[in-house]
C-alpha positions in Angstrom: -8.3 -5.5 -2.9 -5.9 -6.0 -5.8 -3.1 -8.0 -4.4 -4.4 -11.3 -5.8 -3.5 -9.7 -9.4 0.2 -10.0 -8.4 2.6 -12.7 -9.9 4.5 -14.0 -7.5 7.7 -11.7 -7.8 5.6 -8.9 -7.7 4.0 -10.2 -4.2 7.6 -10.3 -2.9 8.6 -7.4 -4.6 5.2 -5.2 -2.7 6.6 -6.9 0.3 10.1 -4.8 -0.3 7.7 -1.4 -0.8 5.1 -1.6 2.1 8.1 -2.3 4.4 9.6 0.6 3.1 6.0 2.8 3.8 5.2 1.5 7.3 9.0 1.9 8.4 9.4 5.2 6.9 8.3 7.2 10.2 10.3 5.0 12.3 7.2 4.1 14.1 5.2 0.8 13.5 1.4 1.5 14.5 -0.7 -2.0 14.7 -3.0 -0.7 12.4 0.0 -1.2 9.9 1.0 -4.4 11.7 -2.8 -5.8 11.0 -3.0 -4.3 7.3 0.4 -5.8 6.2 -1.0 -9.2 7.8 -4.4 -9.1 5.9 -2.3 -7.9 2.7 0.3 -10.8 3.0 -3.2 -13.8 3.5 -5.3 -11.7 0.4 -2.0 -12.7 -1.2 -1.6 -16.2 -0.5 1.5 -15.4 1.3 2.7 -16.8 5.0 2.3 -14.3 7.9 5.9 -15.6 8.9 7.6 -15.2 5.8 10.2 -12.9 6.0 10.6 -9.5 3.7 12.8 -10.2 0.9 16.0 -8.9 1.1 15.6 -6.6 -2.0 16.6 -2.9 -3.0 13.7 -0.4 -4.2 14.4 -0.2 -7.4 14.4 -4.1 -8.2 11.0 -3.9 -6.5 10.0 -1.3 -8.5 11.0 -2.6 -11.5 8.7 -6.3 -10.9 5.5 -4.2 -11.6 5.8 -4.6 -15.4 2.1 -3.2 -16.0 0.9 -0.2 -15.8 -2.1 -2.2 -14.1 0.3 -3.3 -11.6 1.8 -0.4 -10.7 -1.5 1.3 -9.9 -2.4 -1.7 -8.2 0.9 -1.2 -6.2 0.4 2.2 -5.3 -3.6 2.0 -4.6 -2.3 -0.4 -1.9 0.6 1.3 -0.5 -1.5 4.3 0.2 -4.1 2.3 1.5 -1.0 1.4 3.9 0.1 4.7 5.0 -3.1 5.4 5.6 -3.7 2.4 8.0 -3.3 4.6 11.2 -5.4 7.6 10.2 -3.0 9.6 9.1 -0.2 9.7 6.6 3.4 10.7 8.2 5.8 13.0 6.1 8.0 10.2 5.6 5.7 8.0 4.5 4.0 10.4 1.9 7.6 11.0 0.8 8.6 7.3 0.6 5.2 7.1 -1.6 6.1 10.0 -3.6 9.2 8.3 -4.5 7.7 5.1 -5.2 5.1 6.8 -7.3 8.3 8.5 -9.5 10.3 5.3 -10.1 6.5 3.6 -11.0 6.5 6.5 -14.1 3.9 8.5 -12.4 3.5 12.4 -12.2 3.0 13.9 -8.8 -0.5 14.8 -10.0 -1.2 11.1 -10.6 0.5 10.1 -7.3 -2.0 12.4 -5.7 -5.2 11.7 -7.3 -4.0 8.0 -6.3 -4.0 8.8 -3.0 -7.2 10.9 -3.4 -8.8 7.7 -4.5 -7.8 5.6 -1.6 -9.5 8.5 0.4 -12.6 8.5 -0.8 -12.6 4.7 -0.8 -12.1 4.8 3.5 -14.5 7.0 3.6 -16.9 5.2 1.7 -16.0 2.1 4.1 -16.1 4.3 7.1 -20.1 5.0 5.6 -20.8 2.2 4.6 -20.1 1.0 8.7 -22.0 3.6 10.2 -24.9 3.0 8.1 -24.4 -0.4 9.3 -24.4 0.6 12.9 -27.4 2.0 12.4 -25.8 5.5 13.0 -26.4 7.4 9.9 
């Protein structure tokens, strides 16, 4: 939704961070495999393309906006929350994220409360189409 916004150091550099979220629980679901996909083409980006070899904190510190950042961390929930659910490891690689971004855990959270309501909204917005609700 808001990877287009991304320069492209910051595309590379939210390559570094959503490897970092789907690999965090050791356990790569293909919902994550098929939202990393769809995030790399909404950025222009080839689906072969390998992840930069980068550390966090260089990646952290492309997002020069607070626009950006948000961005960053609308989208890396949306990732964690690819299979359903959001592992321990993942919330905690987030969490970090979310610190090194600037953000207080109460803005982390109401991040992640956003992204939330947004898939639920989405998962609506399907049934209605279904003709189910």
């Amino acid at each position: 939704m808001f990877l287009g916004s991304f320069n492209d150091d910051q595309k590379r550099a939210f390559l570094v961070l959503a490897d970092a979220v789907i690999h965090a629980d050791r356990r790569l679901a293909p919902q994550e495999e098929a939202m990393v996909a769809l995030m790399r083409a909404e950025m222009g980006l080839s689906p072969d393309e390998p992840v930069p070899v980068m550390d966090e904190a260089a990646a952290v510190s492309a997002f020069d906006s607070r626009r950006a950042r948000v961005a960053a961390m609308l989208e890396l929930n949306g990732l964690g929350l690819a299979d359903a659910e959001m592992a321990p490891e993942e919330e905690a690689v987030l969490a970090r994220i979310g610190a090194a971004f600037g953000f207080s855990k109460a803005e982390t959270l109401g991040q992640r409360d956003w992204v939330l309501r947004q898939v639920a909204l989405v998962h609506e917005a399907g049934t209605m189409m279904m003709g189910e609700g």
